[in-house]
GUVORO-730423 format. One record per residue (C-alpha): x, y, z; residue in three letters. Coordinates in Angstrom, 3 decimals, always signed. Each point is the difference from the previous one (the first is absolute). Example, Ala and Ser with C-alpha at 12.3 -4.5 7.8 and 13.67 -1.06 7.14 Angstrom:
# GUVORO-730423
+----------+----------+----------+------+
!       c1 !       c2 !       c3 ! rest !
+----------+----------+----------+------+
!  +12.300 !   -4.500 !   +7.800 !  ALA !
!   +1.370 !   +3.440 !   -0.660 !  SER !
+----------+----------+----------+------+
END
This chain:
# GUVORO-730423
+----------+----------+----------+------+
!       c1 !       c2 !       c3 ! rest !
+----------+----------+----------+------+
!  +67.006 ! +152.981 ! +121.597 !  UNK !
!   +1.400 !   -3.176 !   +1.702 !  UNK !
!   +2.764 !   -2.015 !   -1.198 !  UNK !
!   +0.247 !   -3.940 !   +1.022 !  UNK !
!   +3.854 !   -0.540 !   -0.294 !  UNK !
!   +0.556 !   -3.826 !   -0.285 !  UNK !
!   +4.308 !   -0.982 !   -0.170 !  UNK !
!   +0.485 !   -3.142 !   -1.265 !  UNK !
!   +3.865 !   -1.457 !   +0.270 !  UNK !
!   +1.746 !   +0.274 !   -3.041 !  UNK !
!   +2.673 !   -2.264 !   -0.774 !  UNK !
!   +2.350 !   +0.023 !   +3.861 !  UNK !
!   +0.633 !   +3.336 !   +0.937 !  UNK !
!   -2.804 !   +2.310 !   -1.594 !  UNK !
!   -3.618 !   +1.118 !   -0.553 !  UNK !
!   -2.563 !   +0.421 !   -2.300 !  UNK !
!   -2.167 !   +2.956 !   +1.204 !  UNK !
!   -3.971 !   -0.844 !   -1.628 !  UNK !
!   -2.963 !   +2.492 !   +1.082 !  UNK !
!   -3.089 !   +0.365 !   -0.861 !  UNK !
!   -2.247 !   +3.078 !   +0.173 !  UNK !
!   -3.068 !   -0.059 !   +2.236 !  UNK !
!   -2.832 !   +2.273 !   +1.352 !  UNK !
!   +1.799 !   +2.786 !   +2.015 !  UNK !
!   -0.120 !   +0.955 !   +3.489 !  UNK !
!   -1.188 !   +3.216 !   -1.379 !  UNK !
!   -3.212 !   -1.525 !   -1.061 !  UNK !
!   -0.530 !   -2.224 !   +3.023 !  UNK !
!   +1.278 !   +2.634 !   +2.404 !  UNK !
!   +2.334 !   -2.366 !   +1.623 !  UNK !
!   +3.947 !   +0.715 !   +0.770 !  UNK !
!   +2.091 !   -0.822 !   -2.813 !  UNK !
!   +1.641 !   -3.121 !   +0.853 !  UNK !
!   +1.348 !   -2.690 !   -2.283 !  UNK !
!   -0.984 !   -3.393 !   +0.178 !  UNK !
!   +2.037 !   -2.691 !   +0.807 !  UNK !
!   +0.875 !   -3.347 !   -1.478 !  UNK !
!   +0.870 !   -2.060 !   +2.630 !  UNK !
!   +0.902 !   -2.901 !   -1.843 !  UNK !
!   +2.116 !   +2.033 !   -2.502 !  UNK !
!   +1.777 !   +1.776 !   +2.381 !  UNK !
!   +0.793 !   -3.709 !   +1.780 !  UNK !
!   +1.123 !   -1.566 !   -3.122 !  UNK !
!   +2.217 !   +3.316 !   -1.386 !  UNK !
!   +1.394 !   -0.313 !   +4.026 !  UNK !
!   +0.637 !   -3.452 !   -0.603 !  UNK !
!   +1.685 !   +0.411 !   -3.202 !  UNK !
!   +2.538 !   +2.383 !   +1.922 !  UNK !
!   +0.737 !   -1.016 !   +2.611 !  UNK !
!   -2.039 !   -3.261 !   +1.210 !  UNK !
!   -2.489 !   -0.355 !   +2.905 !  UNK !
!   +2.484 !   -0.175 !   +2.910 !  UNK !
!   +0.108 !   +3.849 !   +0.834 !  UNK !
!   -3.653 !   +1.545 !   -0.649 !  UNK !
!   -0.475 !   +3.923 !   +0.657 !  UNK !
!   -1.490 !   +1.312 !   +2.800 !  UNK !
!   -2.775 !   +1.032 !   -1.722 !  UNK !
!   -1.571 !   +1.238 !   -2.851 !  UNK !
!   +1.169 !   +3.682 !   -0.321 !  UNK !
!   +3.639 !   -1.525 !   -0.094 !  UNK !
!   -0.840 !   -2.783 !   -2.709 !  UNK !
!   -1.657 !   +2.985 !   -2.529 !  UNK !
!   +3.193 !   +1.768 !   +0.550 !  UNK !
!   +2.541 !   -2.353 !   -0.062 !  UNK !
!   -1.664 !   -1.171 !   -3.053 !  UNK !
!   -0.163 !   +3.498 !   -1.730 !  UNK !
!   +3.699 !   +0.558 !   +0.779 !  UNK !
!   +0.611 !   -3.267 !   -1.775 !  UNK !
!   -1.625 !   +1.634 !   -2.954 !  UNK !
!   +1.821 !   +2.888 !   +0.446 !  UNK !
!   +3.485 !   -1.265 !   +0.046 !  UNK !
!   -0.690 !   -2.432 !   -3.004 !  UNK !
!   -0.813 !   +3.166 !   -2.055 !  UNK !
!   +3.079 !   +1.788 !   +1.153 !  UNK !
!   -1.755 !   +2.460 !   +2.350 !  UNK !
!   +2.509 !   +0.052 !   +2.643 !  UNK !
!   -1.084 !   +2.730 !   +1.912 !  UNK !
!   -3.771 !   -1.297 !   -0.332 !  UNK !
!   +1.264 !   -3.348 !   +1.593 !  UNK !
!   +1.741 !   +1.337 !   +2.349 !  UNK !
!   -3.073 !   +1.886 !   +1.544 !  UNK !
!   -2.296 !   -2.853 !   -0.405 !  UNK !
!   +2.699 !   -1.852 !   +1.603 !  UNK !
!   -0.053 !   +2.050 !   +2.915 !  UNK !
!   -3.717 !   +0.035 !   +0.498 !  UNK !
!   -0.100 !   -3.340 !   -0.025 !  UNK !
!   +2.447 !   -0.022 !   +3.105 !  UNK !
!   -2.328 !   +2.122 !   +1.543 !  UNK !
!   -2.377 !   -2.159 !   +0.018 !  UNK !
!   +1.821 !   -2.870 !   +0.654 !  UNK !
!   +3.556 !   +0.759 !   +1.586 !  UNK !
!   +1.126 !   -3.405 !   +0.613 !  UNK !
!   -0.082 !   -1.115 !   -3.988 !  UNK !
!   +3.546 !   -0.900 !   -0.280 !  UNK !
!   -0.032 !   -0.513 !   -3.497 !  UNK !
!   -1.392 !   +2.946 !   -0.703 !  UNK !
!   +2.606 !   +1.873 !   +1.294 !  UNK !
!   +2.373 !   -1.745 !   -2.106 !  UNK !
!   -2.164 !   +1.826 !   -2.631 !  UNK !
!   +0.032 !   +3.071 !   +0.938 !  UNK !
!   +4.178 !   -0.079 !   +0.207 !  UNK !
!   +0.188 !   -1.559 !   -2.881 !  UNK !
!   -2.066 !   +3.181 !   -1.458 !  UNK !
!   +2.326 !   +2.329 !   +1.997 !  UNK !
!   +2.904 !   -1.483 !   -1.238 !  UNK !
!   -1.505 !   +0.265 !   -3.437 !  UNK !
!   -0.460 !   +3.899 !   +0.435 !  UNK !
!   +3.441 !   +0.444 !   +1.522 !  UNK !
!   -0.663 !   -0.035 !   +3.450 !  UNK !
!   +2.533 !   -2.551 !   +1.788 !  UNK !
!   -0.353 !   +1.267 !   +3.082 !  UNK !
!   -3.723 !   +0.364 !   +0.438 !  UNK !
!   +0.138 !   -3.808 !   -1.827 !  UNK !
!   +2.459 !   -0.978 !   +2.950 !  UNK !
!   -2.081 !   +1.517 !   +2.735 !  UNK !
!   -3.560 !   -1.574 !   -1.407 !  UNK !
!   +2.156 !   -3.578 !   +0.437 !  UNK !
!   +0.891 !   +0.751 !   +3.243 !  UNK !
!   -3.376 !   +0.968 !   +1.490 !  UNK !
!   -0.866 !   -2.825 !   -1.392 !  UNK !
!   +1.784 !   -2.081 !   +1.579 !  UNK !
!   +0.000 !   +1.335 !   +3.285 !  UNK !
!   -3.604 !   -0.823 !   -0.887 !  UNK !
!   +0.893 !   -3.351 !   -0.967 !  UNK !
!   +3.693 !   -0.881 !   +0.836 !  UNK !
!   -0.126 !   -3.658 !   -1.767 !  UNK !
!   -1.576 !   +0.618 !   -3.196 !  UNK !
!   +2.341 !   -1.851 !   -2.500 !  UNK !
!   -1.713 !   +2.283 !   -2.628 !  UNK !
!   +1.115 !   +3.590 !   +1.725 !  UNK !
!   +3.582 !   -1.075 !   +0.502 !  UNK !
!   +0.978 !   -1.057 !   -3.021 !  UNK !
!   -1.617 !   +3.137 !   -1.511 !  UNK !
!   +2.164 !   +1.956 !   +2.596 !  UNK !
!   +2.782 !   -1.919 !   -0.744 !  UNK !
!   -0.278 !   +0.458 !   -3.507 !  UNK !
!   -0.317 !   +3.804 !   +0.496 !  UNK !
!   +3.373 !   -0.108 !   +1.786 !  UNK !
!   +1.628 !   -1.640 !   -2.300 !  UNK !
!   -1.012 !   +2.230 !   -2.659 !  UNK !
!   +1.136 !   +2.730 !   +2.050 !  UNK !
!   +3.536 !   -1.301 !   +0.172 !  UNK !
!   -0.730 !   -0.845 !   +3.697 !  UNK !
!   +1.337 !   -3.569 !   -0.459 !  UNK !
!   +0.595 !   -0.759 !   +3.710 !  UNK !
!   -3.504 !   +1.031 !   +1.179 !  UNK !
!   -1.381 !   -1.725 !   -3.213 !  UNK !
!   +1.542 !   -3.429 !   +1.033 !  UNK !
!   -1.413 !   -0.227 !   +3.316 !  UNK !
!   -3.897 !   +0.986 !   -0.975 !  UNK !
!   +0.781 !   -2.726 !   -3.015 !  UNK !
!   +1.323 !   -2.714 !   +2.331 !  UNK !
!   -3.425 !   +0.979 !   +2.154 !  UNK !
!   -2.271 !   -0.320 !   -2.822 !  UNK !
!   +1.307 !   -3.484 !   -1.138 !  UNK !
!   +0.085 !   -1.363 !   +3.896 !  UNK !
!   -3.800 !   +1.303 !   -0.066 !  UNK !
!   -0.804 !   -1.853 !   -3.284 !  UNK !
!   +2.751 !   -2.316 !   -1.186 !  UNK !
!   -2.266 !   +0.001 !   -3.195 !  UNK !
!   +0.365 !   +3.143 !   -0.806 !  UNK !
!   +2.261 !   -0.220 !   -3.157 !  UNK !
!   +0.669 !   +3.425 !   -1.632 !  UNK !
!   +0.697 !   +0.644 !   +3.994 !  UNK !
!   +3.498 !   -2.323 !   -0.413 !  UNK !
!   +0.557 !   +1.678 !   -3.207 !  UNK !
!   +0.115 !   +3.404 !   +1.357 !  UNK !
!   +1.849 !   -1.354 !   +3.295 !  UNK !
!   +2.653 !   -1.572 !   -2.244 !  UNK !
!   +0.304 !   +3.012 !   -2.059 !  UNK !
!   +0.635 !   +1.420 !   +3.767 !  UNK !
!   +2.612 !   -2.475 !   +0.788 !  UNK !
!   +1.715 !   +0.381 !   -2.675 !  UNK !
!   +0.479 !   +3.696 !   -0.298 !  UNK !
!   +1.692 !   -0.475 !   +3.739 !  UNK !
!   +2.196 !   -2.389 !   -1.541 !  UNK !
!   -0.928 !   -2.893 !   +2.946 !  UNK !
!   +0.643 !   -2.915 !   -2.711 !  UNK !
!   -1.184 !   -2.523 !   +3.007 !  UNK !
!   -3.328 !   +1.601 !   +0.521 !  UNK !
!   -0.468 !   +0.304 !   -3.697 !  UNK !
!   +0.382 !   -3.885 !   -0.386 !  UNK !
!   -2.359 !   -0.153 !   +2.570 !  UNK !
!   -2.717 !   +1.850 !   -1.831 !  UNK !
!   +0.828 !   -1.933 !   -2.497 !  UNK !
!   -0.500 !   -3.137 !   +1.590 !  UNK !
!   -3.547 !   +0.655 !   +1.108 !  UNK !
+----------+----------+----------+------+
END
């Protein structure tokens, strides 16, 4: 049997997985291959992350979106894999490899969370996106120094990157520089 999978955005960050049951490829003799929604998978896209980066292609959309799904059910490991094919189809999706640390980080892995950011970046030195996440990483780490400077890269990127001063003033202030703080604070 066939399955049409439509996702349809629900509320900002998740999404509602609806299929329907249809004659199989069994019966038609055809390779079993899901069909797509192309306007569902736009609009849950759009819902995410807006228009401005679109996949590479289709194989990377279906995963990216099924890691979604995975990680908003708790299925780290899941997410992480769909995460990674996704990649694989697409290796310059940015933002999906601030998904994929996020999931490593989730599962305990710092390091292989710090090294997906970084290949990332060499990928794409000024996403705004990847260097906060890095610097976040750091900070959480206790790597305050190291933290500060991918912060202070992040907000020159995107000065409208908000939670991006947080985390950089959090920075600041754990080095005790009360001028940088203000600053931060200033912006």
């Amino acid at each position: 049997m066939t399955t049409a999978v439509r996702l349809l955005p629900f509320f900002a960050s998740g999404w509602v997985l609806v299929s329907a049951v249809g004659a199989g490829a069994e019966e038609t003799g055809l390779p079993h291959r899901l069909p797509v929604d192309r306007e569902a998978m736009a609009e849950a896209l759009a819902a995410d992350r807006g228009p401005a980066t679109p996949f590479a292609n289709e194989p990377a959309i279906y995963h990216y979106l099924l890691g979604c799904l995975a990680a908003e059910r708790g299925d780290h490991p899941e997410a992480v894999e769909q995460f990674r094919q996704t990649l694989a189809h697409d290796e310059g999706a940015t933002h999906v490899s601030v998904r994929l640390a996020s999931e490593y980080w989730r599962l305990g892995l710092g390091d292989r969370a710090e090294e997906t950011l970084r290949n990332a970046l060499a990928i794409e030195p000024h996403s705004a996106e990847a260097h906060q996440a890095l610097g976040t990483l750091l900070l959480q780490s206790d790597r305050v120094e190291a933290a500060e400077r991918e912060l202070r890269r992040a907000v020159l990127l995107d000065p409208a990157r908000g939670e991006a001063y947080r985390s950089l003033a959090q920075a600041e202030l754990r080095l005790g520089d009360d001028a940088k703080l203000a600053d931060c604070l200033d912006a």
